[in-house]
Backbone and ligand atoms as CSV (ligand in chain L), in Angstrom:
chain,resi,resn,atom,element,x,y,z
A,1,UNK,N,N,4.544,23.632,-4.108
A,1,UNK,CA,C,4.788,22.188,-4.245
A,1,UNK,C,C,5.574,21.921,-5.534
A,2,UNK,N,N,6.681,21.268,-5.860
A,2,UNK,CA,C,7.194,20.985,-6.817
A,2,UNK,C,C,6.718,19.852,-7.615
A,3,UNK,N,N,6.797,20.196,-8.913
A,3,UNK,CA,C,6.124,19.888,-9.994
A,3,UNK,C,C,7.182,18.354,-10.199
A,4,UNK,N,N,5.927,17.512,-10.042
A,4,UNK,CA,C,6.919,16.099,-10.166
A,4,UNK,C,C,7.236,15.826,-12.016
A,5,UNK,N,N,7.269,16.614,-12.909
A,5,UNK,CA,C,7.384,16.470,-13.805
A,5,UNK,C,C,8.572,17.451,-14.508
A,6,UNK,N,N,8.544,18.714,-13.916
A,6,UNK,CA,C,9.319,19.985,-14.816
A,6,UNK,C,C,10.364,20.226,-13.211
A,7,UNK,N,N,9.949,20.311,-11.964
A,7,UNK,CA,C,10.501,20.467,-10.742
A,7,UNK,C,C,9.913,21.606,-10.563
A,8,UNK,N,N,9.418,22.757,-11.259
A,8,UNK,CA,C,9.191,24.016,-10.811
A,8,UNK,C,C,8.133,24.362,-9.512
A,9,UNK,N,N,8.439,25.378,-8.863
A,9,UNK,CA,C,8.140,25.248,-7.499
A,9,UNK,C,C,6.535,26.106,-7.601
A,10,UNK,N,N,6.044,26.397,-8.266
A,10,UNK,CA,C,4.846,27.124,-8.483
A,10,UNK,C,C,3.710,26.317,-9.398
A,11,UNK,N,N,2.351,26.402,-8.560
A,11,UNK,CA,C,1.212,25.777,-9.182
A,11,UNK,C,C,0.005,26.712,-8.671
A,12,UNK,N,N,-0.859,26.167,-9.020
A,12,UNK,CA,C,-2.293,26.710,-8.998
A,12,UNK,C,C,-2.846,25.291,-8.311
A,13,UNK,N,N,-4.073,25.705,-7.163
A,13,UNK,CA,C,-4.726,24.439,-7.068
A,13,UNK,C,C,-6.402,24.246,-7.732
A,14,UNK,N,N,-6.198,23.535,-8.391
A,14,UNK,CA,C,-7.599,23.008,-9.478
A,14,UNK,C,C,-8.938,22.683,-8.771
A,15,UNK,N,N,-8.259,21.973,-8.148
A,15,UNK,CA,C,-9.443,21.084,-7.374
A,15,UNK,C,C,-8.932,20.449,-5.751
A,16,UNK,N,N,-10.264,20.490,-5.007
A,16,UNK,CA,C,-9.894,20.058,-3.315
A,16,UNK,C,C,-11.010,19.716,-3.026
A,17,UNK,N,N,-10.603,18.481,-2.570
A,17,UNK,CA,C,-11.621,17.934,-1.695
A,17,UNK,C,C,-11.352,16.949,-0.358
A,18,UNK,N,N,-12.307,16.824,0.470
A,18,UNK,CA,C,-11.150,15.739,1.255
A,18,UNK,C,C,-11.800,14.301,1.446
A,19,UNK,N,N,-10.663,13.560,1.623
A,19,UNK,CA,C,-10.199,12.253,1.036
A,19,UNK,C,C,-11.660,11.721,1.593
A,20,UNK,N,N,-12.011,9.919,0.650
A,20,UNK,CA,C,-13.761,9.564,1.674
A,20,UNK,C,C,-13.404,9.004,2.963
A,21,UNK,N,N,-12.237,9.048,3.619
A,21,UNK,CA,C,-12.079,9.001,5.052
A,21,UNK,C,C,-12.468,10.331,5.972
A,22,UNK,N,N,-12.151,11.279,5.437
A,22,UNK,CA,C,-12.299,12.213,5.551
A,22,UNK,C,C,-11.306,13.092,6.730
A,23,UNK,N,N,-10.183,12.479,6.866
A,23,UNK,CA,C,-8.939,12.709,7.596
A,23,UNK,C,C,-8.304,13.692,6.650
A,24,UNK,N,N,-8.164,14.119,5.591
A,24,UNK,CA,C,-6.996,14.328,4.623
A,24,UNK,C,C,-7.946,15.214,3.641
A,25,UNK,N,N,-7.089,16.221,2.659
A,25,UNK,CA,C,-7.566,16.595,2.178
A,25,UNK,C,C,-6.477,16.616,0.715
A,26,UNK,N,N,-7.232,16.473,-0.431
A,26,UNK,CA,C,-6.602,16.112,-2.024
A,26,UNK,C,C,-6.526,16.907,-2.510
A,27,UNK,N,N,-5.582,17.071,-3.016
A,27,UNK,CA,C,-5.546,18.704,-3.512
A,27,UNK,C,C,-5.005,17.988,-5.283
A,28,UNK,N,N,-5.953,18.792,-6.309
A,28,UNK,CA,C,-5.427,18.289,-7.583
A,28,UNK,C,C,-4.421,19.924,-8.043
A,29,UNK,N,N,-3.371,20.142,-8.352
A,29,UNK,CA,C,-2.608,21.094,-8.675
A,29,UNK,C,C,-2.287,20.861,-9.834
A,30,UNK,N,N,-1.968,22.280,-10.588
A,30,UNK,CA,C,-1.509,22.501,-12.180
A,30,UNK,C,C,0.012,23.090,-11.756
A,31,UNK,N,N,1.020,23.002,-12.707
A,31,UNK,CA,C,2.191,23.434,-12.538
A,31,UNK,C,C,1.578,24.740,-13.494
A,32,UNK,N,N,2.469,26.011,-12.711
A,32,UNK,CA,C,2.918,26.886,-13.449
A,32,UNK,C,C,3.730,27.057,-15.172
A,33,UNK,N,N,4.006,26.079,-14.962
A,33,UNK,CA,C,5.852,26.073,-16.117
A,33,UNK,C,C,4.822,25.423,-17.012
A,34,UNK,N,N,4.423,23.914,-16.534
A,34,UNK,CA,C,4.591,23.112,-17.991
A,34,UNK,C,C,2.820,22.418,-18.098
A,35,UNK,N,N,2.130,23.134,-17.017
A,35,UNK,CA,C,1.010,22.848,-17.395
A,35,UNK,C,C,0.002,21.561,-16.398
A,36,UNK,N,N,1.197,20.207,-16.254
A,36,UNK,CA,C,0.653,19.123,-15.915
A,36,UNK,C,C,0.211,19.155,-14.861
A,37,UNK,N,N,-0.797,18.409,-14.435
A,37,UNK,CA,C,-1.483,18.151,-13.002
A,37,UNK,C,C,-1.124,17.105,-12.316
A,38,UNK,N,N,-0.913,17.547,-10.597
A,38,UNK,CA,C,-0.199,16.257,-9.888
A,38,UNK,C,C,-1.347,16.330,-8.803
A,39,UNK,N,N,-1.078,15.399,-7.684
A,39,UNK,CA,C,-2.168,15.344,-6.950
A,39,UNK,C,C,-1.418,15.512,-5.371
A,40,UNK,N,N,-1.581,16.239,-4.694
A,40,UNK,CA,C,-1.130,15.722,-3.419
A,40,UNK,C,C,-1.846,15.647,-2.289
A,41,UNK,N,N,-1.175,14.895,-0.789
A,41,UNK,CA,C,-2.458,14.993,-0.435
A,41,UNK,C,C,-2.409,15.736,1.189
A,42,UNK,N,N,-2.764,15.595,1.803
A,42,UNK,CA,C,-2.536,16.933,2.864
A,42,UNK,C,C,-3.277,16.199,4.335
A,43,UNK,N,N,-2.261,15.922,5.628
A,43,UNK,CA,C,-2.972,15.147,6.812
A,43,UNK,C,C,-2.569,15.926,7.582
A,44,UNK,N,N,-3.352,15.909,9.325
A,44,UNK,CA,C,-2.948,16.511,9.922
A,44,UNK,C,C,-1.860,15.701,11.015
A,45,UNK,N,N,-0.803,16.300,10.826
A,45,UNK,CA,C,1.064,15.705,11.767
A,45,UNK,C,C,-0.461,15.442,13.277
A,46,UNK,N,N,-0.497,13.736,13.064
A,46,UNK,CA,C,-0.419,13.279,14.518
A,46,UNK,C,C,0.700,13.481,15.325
A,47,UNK,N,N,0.270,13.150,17.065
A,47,UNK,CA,C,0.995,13.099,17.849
A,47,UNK,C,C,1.585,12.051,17.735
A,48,UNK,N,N,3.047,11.696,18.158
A,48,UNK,CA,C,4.098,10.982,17.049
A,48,UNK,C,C,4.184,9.434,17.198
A,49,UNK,N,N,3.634,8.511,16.820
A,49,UNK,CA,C,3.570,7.121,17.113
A,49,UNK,C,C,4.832,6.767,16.834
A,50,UNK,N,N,5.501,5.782,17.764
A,50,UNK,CA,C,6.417,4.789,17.852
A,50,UNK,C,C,6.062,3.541,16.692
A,51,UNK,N,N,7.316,3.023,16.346
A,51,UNK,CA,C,6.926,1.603,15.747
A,51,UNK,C,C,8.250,0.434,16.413
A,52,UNK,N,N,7.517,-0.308,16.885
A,52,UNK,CA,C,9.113,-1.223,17.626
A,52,UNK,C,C,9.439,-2.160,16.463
A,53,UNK,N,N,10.477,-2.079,16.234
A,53,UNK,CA,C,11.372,-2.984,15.352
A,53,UNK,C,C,11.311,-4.548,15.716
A,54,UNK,N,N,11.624,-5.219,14.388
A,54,UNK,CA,C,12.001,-6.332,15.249
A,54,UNK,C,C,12.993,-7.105,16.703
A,55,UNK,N,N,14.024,-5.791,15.943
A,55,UNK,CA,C,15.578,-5.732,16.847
A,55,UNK,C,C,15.449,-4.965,18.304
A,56,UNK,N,N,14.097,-4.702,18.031
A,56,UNK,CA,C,13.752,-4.380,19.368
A,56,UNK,C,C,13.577,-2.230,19.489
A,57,UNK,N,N,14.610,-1.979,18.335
A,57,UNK,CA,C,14.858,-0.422,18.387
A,57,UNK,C,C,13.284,0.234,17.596
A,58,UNK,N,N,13.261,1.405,18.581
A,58,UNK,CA,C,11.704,2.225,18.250
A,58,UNK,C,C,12.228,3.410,16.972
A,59,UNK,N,N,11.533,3.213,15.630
A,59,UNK,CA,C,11.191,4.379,15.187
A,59,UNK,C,C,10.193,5.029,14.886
A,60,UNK,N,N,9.999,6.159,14.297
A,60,UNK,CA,C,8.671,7.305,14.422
A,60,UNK,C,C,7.795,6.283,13.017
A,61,UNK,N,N,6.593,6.335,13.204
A,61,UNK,CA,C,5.905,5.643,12.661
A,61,UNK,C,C,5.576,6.478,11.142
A,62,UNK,N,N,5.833,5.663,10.065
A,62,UNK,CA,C,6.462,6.508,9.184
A,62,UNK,C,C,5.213,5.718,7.583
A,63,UNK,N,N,4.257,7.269,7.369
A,63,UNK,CA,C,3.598,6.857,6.760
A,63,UNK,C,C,3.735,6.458,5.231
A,64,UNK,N,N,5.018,7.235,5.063
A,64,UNK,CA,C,5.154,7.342,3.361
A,64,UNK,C,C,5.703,5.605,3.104
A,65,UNK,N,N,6.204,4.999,4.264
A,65,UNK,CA,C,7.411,3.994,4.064
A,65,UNK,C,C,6.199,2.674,3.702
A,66,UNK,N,N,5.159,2.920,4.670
A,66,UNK,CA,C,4.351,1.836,4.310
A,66,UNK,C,C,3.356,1.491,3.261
A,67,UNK,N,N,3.327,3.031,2.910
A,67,UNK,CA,C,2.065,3.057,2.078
A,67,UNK,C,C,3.561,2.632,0.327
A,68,UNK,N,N,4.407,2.884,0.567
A,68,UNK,CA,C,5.642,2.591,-0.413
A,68,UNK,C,C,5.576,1.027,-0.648
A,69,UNK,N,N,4.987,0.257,0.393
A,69,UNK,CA,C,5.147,-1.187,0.613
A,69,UNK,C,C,3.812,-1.436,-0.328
A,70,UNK,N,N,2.816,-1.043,0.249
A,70,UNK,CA,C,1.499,-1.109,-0.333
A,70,UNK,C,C,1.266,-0.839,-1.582
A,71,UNK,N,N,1.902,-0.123,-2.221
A,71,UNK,CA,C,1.863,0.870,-3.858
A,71,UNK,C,C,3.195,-0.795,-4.671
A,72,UNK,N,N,3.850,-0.968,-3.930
A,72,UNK,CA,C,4.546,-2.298,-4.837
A,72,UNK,C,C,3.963,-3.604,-4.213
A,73,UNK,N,N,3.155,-4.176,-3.556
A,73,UNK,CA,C,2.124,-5.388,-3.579
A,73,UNK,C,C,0.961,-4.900,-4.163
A,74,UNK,N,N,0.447,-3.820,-4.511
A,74,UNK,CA,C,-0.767,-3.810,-5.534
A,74,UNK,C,C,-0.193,-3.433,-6.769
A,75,UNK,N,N,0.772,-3.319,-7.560
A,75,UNK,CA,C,1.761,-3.276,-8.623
A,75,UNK,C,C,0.825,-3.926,-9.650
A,76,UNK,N,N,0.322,-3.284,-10.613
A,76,UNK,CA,C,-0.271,-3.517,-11.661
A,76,UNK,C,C,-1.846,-4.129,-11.363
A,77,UNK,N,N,-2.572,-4.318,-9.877
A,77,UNK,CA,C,-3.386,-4.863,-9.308
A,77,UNK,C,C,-4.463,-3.748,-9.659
A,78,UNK,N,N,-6.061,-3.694,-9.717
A,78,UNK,CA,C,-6.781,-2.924,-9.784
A,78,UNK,C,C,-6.911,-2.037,-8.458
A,79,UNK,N,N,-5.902,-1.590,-7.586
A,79,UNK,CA,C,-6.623,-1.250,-6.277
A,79,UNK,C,C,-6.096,0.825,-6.844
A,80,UNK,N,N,-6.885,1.434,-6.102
A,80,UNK,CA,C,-6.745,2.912,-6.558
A,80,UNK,C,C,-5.697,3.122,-5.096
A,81,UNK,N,N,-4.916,4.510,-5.674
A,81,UNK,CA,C,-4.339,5.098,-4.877
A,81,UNK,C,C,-5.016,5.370,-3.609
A,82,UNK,N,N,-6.335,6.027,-4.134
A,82,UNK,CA,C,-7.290,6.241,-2.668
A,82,UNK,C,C,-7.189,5.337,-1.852
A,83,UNK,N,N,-7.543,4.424,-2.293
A,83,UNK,CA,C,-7.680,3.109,-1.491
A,83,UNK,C,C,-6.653,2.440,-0.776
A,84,UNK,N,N,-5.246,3.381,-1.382
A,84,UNK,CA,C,-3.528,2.201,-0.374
A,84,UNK,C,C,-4.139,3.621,0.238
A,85,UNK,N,N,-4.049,4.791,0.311
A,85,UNK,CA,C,-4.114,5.962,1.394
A,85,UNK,C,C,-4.752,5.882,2.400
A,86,UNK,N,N,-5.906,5.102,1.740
A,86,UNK,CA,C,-7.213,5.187,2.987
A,86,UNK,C,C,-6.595,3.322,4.101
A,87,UNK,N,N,-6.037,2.652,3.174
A,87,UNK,CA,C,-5.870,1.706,4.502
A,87,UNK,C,C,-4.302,2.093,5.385
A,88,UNK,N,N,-3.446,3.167,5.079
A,88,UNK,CA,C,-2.434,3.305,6.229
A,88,UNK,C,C,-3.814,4.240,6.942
A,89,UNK,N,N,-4.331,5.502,6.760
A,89,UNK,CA,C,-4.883,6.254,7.173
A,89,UNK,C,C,-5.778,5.118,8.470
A,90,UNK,N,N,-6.262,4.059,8.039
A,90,UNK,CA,C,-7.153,3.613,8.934
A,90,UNK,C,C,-6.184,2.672,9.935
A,91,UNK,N,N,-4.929,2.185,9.693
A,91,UNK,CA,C,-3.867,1.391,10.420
A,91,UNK,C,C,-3.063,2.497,11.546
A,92,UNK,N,N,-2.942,3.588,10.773
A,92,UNK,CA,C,-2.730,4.467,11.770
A,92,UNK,C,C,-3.595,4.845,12.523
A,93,UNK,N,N,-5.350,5.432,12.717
A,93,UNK,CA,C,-6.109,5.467,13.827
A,93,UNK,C,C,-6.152,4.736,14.263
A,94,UNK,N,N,-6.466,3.346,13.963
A,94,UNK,CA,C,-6.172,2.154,14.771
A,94,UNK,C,C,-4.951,2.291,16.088
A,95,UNK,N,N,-3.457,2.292,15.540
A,95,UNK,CA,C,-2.847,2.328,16.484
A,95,UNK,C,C,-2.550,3.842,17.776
A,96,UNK,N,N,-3.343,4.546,16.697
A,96,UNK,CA,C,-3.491,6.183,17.773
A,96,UNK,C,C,-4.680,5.727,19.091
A,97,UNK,N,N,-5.204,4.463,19.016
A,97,UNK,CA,C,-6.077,4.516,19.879
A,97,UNK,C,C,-5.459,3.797,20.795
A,98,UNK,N,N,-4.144,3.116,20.725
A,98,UNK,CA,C,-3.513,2.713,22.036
A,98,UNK,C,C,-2.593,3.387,22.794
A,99,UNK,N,N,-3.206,3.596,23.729
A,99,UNK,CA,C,-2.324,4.642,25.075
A,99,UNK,C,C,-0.826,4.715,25.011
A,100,UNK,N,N,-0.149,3.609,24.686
A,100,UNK,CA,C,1.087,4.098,24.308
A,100,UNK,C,C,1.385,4.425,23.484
A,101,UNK,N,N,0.814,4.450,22.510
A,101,UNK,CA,C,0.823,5.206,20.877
A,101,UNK,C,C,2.382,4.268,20.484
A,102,UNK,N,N,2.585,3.094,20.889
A,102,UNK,CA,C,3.293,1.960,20.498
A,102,UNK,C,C,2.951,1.033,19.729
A,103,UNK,N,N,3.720,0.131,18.740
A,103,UNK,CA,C,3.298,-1.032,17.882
A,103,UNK,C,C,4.302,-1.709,17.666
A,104,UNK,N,N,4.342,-2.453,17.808
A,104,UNK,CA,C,5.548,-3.763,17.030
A,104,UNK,C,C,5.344,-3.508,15.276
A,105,UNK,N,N,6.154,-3.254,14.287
A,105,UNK,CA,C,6.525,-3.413,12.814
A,105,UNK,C,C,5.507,-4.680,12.630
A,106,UNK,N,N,5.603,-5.658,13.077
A,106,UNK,CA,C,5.108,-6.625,12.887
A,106,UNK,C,C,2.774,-6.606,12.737
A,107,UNK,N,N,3.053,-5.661,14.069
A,107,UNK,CA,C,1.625,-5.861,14.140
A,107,UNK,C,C,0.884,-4.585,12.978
A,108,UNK,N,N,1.680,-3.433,12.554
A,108,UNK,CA,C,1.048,-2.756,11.651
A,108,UNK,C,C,0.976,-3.749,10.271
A,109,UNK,N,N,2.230,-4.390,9.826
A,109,UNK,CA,C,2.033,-5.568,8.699
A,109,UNK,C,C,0.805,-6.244,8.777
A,110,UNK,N,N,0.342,-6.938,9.960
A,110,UNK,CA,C,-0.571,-7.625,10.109
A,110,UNK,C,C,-1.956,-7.004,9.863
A,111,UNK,N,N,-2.333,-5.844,10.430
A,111,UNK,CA,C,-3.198,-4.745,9.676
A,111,UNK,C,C,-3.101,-4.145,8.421
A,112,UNK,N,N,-2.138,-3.968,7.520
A,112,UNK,CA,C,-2.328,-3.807,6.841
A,112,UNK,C,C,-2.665,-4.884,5.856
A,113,UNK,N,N,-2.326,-6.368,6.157
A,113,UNK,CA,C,-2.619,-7.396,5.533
A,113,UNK,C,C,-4.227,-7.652,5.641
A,114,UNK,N,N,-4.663,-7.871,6.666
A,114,UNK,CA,C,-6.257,-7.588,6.849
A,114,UNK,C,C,-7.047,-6.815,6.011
A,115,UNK,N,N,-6.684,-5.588,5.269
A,115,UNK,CA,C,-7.486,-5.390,4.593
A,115,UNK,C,C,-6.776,-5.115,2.996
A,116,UNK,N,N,-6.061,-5.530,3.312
A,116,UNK,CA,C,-5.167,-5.791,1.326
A,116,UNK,C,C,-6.327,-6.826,1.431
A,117,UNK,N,N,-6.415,-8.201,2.279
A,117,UNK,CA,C,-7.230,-9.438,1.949
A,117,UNK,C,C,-8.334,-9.049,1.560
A,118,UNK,N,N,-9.370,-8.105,2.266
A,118,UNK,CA,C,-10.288,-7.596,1.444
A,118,UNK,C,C,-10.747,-6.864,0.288
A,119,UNK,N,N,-9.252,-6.460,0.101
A,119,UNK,CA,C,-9.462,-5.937,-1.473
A,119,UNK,C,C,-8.870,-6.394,-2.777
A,120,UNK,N,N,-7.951,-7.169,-2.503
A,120,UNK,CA,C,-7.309,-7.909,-3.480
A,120,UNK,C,C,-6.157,-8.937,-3.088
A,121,UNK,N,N,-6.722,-10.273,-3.764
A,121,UNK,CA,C,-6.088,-11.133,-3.382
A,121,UNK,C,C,-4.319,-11.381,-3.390
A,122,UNK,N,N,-3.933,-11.331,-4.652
A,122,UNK,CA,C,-2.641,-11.015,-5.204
A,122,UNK,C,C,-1.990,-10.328,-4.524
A,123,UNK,N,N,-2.448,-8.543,-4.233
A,123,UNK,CA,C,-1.835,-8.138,-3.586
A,123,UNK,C,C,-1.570,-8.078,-1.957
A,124,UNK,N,N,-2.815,-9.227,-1.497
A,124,UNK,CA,C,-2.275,-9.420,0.122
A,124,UNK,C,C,-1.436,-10.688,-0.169
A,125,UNK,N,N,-1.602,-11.649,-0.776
A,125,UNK,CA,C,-0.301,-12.713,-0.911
A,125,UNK,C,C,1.117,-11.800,-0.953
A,126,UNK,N,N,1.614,-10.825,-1.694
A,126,UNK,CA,C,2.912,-10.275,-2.306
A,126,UNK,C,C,3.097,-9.712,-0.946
A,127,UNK,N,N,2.055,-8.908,-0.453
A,127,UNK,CA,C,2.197,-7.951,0.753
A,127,UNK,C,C,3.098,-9.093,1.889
A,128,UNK,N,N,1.911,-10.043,2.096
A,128,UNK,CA,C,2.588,-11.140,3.158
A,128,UNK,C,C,3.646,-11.954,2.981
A,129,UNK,N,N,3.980,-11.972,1.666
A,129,UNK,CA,C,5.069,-12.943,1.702
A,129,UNK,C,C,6.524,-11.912,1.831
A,130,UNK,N,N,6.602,-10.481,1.889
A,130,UNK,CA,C,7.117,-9.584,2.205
A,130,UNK,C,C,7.519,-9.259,4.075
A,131,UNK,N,N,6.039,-9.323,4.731
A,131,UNK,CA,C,5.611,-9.109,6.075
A,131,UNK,C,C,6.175,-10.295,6.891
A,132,UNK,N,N,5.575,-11.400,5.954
A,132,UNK,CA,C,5.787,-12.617,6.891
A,132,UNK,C,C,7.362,-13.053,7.045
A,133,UNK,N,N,7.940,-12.880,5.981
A,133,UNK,CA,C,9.474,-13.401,5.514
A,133,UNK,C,C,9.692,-14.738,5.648
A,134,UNK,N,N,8.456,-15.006,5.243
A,134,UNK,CA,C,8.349,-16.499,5.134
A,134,UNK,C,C,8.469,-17.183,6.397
A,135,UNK,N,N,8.505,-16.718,7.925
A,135,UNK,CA,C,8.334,-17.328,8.967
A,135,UNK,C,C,7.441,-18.251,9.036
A,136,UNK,N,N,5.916,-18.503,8.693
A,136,UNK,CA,C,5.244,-19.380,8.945
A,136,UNK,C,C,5.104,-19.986,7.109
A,137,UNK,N,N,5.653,-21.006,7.107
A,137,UNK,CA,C,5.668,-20.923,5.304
A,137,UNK,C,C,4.431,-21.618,4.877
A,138,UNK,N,N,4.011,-22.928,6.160
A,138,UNK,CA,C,2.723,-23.503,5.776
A,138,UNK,C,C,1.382,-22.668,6.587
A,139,UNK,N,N,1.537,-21.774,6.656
A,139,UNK,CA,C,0.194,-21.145,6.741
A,139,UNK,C,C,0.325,-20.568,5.548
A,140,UNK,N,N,1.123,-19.935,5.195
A,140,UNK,CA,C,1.377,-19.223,3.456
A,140,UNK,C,C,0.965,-19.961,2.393
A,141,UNK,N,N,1.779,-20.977,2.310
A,141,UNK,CA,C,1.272,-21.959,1.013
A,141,UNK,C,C,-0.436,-22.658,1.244
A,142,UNK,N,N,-0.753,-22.515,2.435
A,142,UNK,CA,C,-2.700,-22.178,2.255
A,142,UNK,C,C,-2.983,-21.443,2.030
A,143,UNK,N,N,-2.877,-20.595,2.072
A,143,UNK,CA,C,-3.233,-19.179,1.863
A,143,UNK,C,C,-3.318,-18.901,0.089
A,144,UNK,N,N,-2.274,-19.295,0.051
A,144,UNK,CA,C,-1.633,-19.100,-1.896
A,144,UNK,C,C,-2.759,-20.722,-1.899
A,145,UNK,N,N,-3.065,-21.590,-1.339
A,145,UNK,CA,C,-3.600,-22.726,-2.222
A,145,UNK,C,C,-5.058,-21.846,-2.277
A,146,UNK,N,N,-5.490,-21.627,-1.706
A,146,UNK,CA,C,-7.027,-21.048,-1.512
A,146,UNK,C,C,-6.879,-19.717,-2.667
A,147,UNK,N,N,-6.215,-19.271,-2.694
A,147,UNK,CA,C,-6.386,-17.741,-4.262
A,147,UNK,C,C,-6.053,-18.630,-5.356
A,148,UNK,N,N,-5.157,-19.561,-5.560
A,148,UNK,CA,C,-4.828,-20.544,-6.826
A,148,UNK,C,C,-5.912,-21.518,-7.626
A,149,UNK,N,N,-6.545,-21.668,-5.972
A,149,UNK,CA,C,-8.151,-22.785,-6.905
A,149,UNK,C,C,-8.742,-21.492,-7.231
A,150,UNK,N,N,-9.307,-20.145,-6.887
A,150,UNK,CA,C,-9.969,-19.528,-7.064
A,150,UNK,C,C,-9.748,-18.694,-8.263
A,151,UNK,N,N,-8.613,-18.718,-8.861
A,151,UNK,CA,C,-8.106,-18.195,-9.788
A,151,UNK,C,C,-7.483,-19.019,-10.960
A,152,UNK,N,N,-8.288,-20.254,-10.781
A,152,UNK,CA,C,-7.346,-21.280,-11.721
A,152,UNK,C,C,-7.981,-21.287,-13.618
A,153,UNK,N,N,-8.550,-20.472,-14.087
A,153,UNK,CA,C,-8.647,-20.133,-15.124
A,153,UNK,C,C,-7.368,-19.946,-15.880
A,154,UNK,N,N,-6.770,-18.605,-14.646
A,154,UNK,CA,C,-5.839,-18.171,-14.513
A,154,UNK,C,C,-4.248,-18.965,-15.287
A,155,UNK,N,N,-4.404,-20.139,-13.902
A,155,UNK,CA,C,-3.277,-20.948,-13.914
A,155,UNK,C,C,-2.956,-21.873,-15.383
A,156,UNK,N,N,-4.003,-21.769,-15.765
A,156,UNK,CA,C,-4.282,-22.812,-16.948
A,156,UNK,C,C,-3.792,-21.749,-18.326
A,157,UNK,N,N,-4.321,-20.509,-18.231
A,157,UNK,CA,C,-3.742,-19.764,-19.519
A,157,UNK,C,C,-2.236,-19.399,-18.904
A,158,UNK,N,N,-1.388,-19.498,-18.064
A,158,UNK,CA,C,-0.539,-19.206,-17.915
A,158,UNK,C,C,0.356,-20.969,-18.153
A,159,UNK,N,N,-0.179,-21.583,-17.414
A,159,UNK,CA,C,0.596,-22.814,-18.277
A,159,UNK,C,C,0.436,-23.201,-19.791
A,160,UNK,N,N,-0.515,-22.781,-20.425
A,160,UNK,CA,C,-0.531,-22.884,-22.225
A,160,UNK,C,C,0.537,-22.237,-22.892
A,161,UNK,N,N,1.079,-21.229,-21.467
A,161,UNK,CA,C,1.586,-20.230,-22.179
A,161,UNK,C,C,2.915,-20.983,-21.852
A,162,UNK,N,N,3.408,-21.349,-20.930
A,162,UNK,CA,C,4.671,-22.033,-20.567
A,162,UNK,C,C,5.022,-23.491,-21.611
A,163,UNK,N,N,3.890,-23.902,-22.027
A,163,UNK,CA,C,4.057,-24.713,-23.388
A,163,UNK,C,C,4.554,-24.488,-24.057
A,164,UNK,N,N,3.825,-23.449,-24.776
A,164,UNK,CA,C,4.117,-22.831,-25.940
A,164,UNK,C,C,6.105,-22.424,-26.311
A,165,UNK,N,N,6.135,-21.302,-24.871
A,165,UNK,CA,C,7.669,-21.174,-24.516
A,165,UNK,C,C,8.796,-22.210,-24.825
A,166,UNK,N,N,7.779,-23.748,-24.253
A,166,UNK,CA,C,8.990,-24.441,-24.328
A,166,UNK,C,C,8.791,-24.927,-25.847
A,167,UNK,N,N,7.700,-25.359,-26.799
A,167,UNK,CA,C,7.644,-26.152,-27.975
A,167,UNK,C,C,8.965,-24.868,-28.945
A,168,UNK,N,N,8.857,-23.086,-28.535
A,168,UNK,CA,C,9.348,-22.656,-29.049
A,168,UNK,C,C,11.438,-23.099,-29.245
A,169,UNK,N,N,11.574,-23.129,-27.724
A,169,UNK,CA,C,13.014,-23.417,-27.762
A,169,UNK,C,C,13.092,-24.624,-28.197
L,1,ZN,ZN,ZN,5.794,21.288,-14.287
């Protein structure tokens, strides 16, 4: 495995265990060269799910692309890596259990929004306003009104702060 730090193609593995889904297995690795530890993680190649586009065209259901979506809507958010892994891991059995091993783009968004909501607010707003593309805008702006009262501590040290900004200029 190449060393995401030095590139070198040789490591040792430290530590393994598999993931608390228990689909996958984590492998913690040391590089040969320069020492550092990376983590990777190890699934077994399902049989190949479709994803239908909006435009209608099917591609292979592609795990790195979503969980890529998921890793920038929890962007500075408390959620662990485990945790974006373990919800494609569970969006994908989900859709392995339909006979056509088919999905609309649309309907994996929608699962994966389902449980961003349960784990962090922020990052299912960013997720959906990504997913949704703003198609339904007033179900959105409820959505954002309901995390805004709930977080309005929040809103209040961030407008002191927009004061301040302006008394400065
Ligand atoms: Zn290295």
């Amino acid at each position: 495995m190449k060393c995401p730090f030095c590139s070198y193609t040789e490591d040792k593995v430290v530590d393994s265990r598999s993931t608390s889904e228990g689909s996958g297995v984590r492998r913690r690795r040391e590089c040969l060269e320069c020492g550092k530890r990376f983590t990777t993680y190890e699934y077994v190649e399902e049989v190949s799910l479709m994803v239908i586009k909006r435009d209608g065209r099917r591609q292979p259901f592609d795990r790195q692309k979503i969980i890529a979506g998921i890793i920038r809507a929890c962007e500075k958010r408390p959620v662990s890596m485990e945790r974006m892994e373990e919800i494609v891991t569970q969006v994908e059995r989900q859709i392995q259990k339909k006979p056509d091993r088919e999905v609309p783009s649309t309907r994996i968004g929608e699962l994966v929004m389902e449980r961003l909501k349960a784990l962090d607010d922020v990052a299912y707003v960013r997720f959906a306003s990504v997913y949704r593309q703003f198609k339904d805008v007033g179900q959105f702006m409820e959505e954002l009104k309901g995390i805004l009262v709930k977080e309005k501590p929040l809103i209040k040290q961030a407008r002191r702060k927009t004061q301040k900004n302006r008394k400065r200029k």
